[in-house]
Structure formats: C-alpha cells, structure tokens
DRENROBA-827291 format. One record per residue (C-alpha): x, y, z; residue in three letters. Coordinates in nm, 3 decimals. Layout:
N
+---------+---------+---------+------+
|      c1 |      c2 |      c3 | rest |
+---------+---------+---------+------+
|       X |       Y |       Z |  ala |
...
+---------+---------+---------+------+
//
This chain:
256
+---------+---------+---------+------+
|      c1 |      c2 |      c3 | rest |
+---------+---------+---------+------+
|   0.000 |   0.000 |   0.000 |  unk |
|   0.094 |   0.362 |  -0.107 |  unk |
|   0.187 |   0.579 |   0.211 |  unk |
|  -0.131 |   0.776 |   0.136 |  unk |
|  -0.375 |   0.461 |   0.116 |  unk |
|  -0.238 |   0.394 |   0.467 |  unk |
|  -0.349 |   0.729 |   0.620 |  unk |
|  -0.697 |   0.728 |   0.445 |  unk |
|  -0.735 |   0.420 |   0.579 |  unk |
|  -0.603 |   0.486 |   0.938 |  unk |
|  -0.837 |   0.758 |   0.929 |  unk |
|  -1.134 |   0.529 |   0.823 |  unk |
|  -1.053 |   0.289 |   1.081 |  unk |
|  -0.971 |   0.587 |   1.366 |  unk |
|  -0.645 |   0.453 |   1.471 |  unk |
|  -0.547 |   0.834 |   1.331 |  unk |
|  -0.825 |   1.072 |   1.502 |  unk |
|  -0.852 |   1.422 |   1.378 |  unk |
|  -0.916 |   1.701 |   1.614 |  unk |
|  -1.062 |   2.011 |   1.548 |  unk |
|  -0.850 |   2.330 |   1.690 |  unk |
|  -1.126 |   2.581 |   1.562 |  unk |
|  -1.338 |   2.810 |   1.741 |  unk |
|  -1.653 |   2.898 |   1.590 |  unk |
|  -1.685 |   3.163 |   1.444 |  unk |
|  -2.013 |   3.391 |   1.479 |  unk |
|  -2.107 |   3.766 |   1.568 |  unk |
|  -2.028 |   3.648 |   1.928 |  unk |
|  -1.650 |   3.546 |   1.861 |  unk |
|  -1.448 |   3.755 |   2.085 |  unk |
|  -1.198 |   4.029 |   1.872 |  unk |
|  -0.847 |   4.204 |   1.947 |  unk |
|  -0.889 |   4.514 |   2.161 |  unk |
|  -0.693 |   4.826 |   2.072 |  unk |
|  -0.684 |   5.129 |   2.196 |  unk |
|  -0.979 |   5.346 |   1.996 |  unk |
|  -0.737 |   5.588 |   1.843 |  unk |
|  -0.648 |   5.290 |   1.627 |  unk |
|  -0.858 |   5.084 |   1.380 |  unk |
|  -1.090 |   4.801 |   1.473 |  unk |
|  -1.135 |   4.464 |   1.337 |  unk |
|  -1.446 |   4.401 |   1.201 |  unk |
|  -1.735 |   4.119 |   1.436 |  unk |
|  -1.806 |   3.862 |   1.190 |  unk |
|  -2.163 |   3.928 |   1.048 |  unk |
|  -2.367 |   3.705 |   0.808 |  unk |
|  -2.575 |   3.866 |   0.592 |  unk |
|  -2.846 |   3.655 |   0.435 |  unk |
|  -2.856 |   3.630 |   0.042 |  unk |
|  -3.155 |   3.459 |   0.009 |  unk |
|  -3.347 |   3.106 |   0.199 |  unk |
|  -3.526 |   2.917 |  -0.016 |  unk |
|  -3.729 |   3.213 |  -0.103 |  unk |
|  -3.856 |   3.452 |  -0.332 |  unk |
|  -3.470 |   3.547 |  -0.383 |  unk |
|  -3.379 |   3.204 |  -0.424 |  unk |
|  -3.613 |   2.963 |  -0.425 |  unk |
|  -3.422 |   2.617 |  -0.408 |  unk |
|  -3.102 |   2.732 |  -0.240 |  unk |
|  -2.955 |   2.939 |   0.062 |  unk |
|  -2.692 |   3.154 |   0.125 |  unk |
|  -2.535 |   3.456 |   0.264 |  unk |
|  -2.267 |   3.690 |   0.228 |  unk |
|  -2.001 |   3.759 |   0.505 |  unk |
|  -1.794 |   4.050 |   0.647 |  unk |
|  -1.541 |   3.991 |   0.900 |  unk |
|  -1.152 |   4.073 |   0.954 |  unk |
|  -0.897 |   3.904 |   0.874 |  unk |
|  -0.753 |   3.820 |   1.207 |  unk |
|  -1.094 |   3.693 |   1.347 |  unk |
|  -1.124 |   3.379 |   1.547 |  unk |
|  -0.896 |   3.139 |   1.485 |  unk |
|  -0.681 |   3.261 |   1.222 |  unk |
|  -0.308 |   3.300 |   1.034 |  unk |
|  -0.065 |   3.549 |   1.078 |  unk |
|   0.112 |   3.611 |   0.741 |  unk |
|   0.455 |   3.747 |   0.730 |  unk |
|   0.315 |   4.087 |   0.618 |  unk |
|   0.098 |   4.145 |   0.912 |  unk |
|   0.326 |   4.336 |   1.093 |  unk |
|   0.543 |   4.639 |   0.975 |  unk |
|   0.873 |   4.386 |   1.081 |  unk |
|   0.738 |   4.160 |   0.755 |  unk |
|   0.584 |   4.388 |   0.531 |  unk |
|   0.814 |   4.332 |   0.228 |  unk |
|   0.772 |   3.971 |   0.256 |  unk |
|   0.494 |   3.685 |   0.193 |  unk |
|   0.101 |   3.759 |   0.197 |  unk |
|  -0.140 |   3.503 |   0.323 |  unk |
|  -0.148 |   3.379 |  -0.061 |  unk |
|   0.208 |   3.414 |  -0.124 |  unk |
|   0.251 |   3.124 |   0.211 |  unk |
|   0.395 |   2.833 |   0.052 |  unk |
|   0.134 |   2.562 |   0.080 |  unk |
|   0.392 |   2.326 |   0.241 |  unk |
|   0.349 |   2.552 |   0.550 |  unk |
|  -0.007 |   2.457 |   0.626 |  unk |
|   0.056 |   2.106 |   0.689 |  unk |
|   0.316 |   2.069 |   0.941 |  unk |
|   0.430 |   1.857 |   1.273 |  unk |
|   0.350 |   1.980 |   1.582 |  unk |
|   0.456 |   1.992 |   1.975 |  unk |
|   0.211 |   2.068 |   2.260 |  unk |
|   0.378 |   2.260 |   2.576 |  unk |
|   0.140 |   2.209 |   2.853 |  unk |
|   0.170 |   2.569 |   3.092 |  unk |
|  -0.188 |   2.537 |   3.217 |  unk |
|  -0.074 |   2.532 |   3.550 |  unk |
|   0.112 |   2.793 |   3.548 |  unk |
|  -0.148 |   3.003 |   3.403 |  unk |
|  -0.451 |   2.916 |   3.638 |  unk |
|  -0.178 |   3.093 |   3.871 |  unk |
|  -0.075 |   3.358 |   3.724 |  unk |
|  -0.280 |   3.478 |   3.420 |  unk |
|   0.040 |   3.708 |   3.332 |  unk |
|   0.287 |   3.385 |   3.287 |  unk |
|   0.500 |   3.371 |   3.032 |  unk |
|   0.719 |   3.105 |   2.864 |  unk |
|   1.068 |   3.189 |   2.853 |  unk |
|   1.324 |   3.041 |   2.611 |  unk |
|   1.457 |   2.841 |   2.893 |  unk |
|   1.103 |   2.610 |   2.917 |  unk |
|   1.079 |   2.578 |   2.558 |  unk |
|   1.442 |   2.373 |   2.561 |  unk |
|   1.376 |   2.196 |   2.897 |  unk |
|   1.058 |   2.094 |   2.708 |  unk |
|   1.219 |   1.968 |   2.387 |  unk |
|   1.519 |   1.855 |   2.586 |  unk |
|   1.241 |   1.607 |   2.715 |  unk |
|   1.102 |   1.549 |   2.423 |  unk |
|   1.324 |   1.483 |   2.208 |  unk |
|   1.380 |   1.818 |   2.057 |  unk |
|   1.179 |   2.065 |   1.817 |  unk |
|   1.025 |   1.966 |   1.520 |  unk |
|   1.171 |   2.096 |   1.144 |  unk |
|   0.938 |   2.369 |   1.040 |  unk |
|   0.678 |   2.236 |   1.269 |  unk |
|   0.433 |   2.464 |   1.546 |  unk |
|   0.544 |   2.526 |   1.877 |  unk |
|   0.169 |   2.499 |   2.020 |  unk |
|   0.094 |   2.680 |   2.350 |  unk |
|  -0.162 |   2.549 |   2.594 |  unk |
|  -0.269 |   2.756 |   2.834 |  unk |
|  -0.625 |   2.653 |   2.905 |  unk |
|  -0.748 |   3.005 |   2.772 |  unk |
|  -0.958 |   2.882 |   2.505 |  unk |
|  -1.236 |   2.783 |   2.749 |  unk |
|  -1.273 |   3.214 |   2.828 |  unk |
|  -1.554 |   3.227 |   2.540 |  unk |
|  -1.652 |   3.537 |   2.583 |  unk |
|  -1.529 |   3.899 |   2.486 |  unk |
|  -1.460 |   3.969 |   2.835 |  unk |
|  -1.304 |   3.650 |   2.964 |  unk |
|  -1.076 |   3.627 |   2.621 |  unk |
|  -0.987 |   4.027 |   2.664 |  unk |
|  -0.961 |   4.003 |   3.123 |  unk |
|  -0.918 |   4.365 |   3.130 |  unk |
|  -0.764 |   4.442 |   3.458 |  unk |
|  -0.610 |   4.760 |   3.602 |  unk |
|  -0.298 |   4.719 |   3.383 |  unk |
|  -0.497 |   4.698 |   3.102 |  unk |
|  -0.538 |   4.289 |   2.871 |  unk |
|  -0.427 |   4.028 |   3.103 |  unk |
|  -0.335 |   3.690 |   2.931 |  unk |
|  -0.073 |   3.477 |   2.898 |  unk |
|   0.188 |   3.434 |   2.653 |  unk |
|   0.550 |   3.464 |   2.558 |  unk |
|   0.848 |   3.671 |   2.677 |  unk |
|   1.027 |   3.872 |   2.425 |  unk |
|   1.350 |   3.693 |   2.453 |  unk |
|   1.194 |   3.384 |   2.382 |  unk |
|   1.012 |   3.503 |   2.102 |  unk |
|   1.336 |   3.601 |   1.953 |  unk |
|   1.490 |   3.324 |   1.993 |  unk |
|   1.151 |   3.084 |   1.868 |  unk |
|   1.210 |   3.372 |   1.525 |  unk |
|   1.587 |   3.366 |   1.456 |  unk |
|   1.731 |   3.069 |   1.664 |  unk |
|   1.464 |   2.760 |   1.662 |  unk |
|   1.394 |   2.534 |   1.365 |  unk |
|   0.990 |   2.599 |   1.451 |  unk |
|   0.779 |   2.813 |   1.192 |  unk |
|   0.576 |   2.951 |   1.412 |  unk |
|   0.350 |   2.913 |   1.716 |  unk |
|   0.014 |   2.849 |   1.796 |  unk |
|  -0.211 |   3.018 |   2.074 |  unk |
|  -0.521 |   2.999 |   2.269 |  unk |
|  -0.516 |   3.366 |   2.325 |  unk |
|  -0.704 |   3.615 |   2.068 |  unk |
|  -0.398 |   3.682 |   1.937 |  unk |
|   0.002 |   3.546 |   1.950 |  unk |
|   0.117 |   3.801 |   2.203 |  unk |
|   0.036 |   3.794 |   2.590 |  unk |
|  -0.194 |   4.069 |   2.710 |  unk |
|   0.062 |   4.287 |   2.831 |  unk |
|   0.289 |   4.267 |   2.567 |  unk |
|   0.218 |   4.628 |   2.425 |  unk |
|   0.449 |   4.766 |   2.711 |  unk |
|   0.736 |   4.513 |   2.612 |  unk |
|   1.038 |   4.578 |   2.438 |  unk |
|   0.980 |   4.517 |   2.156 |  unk |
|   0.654 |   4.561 |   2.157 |  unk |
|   0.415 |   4.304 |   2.086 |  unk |
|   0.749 |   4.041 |   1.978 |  unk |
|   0.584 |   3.762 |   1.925 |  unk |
|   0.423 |   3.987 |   1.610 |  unk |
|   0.764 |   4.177 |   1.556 |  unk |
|   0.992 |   3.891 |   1.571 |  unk |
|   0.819 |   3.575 |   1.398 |  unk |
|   0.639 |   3.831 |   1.108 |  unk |
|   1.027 |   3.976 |   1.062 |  unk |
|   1.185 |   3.635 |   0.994 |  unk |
|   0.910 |   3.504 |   0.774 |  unk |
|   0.775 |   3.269 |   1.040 |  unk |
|   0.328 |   3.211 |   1.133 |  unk |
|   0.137 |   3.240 |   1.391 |  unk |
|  -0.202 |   3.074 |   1.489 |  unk |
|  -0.422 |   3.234 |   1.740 |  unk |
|  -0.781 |   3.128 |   1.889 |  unk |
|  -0.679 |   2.737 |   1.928 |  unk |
|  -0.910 |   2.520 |   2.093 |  unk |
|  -0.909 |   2.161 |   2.204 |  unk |
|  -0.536 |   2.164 |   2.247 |  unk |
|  -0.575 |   1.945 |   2.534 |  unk |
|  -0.690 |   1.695 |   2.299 |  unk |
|  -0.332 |   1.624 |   2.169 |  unk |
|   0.027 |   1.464 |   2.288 |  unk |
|   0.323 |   1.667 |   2.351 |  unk |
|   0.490 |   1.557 |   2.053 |  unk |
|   0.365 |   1.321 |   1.700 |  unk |
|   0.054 |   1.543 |   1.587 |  unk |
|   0.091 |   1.692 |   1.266 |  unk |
|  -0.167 |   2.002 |   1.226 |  unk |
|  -0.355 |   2.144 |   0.903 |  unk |
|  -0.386 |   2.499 |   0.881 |  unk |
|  -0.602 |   2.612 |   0.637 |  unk |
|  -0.620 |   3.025 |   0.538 |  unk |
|  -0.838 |   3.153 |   0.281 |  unk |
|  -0.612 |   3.252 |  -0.036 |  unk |
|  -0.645 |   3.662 |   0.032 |  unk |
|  -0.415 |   3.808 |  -0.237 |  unk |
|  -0.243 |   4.078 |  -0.057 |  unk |
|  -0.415 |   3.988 |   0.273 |  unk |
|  -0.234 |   3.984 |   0.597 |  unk |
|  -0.379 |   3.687 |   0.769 |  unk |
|  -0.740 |   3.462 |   0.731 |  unk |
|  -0.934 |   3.313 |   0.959 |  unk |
|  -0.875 |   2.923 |   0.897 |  unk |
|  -0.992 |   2.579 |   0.981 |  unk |
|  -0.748 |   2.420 |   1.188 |  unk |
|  -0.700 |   2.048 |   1.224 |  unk |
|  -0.469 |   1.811 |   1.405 |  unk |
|  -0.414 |   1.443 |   1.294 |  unk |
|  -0.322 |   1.247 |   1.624 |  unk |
|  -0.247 |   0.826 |   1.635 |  unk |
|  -0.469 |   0.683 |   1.877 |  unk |
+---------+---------+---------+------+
//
C-alpha cells in the first residue's frame, strides 16, 4: 500500500483521530482590543442572500464581512510592519499549512498567574524532554485560555490593562531567529500575551516571527486533545491576495 492509502485508511478505521482546533466563528466570537485611536477589526456578520425564497427559491446563502484576524486565524509574514516586504497570506507556501507539531502544557502555570509567560529556557527543557523541536513544525501553546468564550473573559481587562498569557520577548526572539519551529500556535485572541504592548519590543511575538518570515495561529481550541509531541496540524487560510492573515480551519491528525 501507497503511504497515502495507509493514512486514508487509518483515518477510516480511527487509529489516526482528527481534532478540530477551531473556534466557531459567529457575531459572538471575541476580537483584538486596541486602543480606539487605532482601527478596529471588524465582528463577523452574516448577511443573508436569500433562503429558499422569493430570492432564491431552491437554495440558501449569505454573504459575510469579517476581519482578517478573526477567530482562529493566520498570521502572514506581512501582518506586521517587521514583515511587510515579505509573503502575503497567498504568497505562504502551501507546504506551511501542513506541518508537525509539539504541545507545551503551561496550564498550570497560568490558572496561577494569568500574566505567565514562557521563557526560552522552558521551551528547551521541554524539547530537551522530548526529544527536541520539530523541522518547520508549530510550537503549540496550551494555556487553558480557550475555554474564556466570551469577549470579556478572552480580553480580562484588569487595572494594567489585557491580562493573558503568553510569551516573553527573549523567547520570542529566539523561537524567530534561533529555533527550527515556523511559528506558534495560541489559545489567546492573538500570539502576544496581554501585556505585551508595554514590552520591548513591543508586541514580539508579532515583531519577531512576522520579521523572519515565520506564522502564527491564534484562537486554538481543544489543544488538550493532543500529545506533547507526534501530531501533525492542518492549517487552512483563505487565499487573500495581498491579505495579511485569514481566519482558517485548523486540524490536528493524532495516532490513537
């Protein structure tokens, strides 16, 4: 048998399980928050077309307007000004969206201190553990924030302003120009940690991945669902030319 016979047929037999990492997406998705002197992303609305009615009597459908950094969604090189001579969301080579993944488990850390972040020097005791970091695969982060569905739990304004977790700017750096990872994957509403406007750089997760051509996924779910290490994750954008990002249905293939 062909090495792709074998997978369909893992997958029909469900010794290889695939997990969905997508929110849904609907007017009540929770958005990025930024200050109002700056422009807003756009609440996904559907606008019906027409429902088996008198504007279309044997079929339904609707037009849609949301951003493109809505729910779960890709971060294309160009999102950020660090990136914005290299690839668009339709320029990402196609090889990018199906790629090997590893699962860092910080939950604990985070249900006690929503500020945590992980530092270079937990990413390499982790693949030290685990045998080391996958070839253009996803660092994915699991923080157990994905089960805050709502604008304010996602957001947790506090008195210092967005309080989530996420990752220091040294390690982000060194995920960008040192690691063999393409990017990372988040619970969070977007890759950086709340407070990560007041870091230096600001927002690096953005400003260093985006600058050295790397992704990011934001608005996982079900990450909890998956192993530390073996699961190889689909990422699939919408083919924006000259877009910055797309939301994206977001898969992970796991042996059972």
């Amino acid at each position: 048998m062909s090495v792709l016979s074998d997978l369909t047929a893992a997958l029909s037999s469900g010794s290889i399980q695939v997990i969905d990492l997508t929110a849904p997406l609907s007017a009540e998705t929770p958005l990025l928050e930024l200050p109002p002197e700056f422009g807003q992303t756009a609440q996904f609305q559907l606008e019906e077309i027409s429902r088996y009615d008198d504007q279309g009597p044997a079929w339904y459908w609707n037009n849609f307007r949301t951003g493109e950094h809505t729910g779960t969604h890709f971060d294309a090189p160009n999102h950020w000004v660090t990136g914005r001579d290299l690839a668009d969301i339709a320029s990402v080579p196609v090889g990018a969206f199906v790629a090997p993944a590893i699962v860092m488990d910080v939950t604990e850390q985070v249900a006690a201190d929503p500020n945590f972040l992980i530092e270079r020097e937990d990413v390499e005791a982790f693949a030290a553990e685990h045998g080391g970091l996958p070839e253009g695969g996803w660092l994915l982060c699991r923080t157990g924030w994905s089960a805050r569905v709502t604008q304010e739990e996602m957001i947790n304004n506090t008195e210092t302003g967005p309080t989530s977790p996420g990752m220091s700017a040294a390690c982000a750096r060194w995920v960008a120009e040192e690691s063999p990872l393409q990017g990372i994957g988040v619970e969070t509403v977007g890759t950086d940690a709340g407070a990560a406007h007041s870091f230096d750089p600001a927002f690096p997760c953005h400003s260093f991945l985006m600058g050295n051509n790397k992704y990011g996924l934001a608005q996982l779910q079900n990450l909890d669902q998956l192993p530390p290490t073996g699961a190889v994750v689909l990422a699939s954008p919408l083919k924006i030319i000259g877009g910055s990002g797309s939301p994206a249905r977001v898969v992970a293939l796991v042996e059972r």
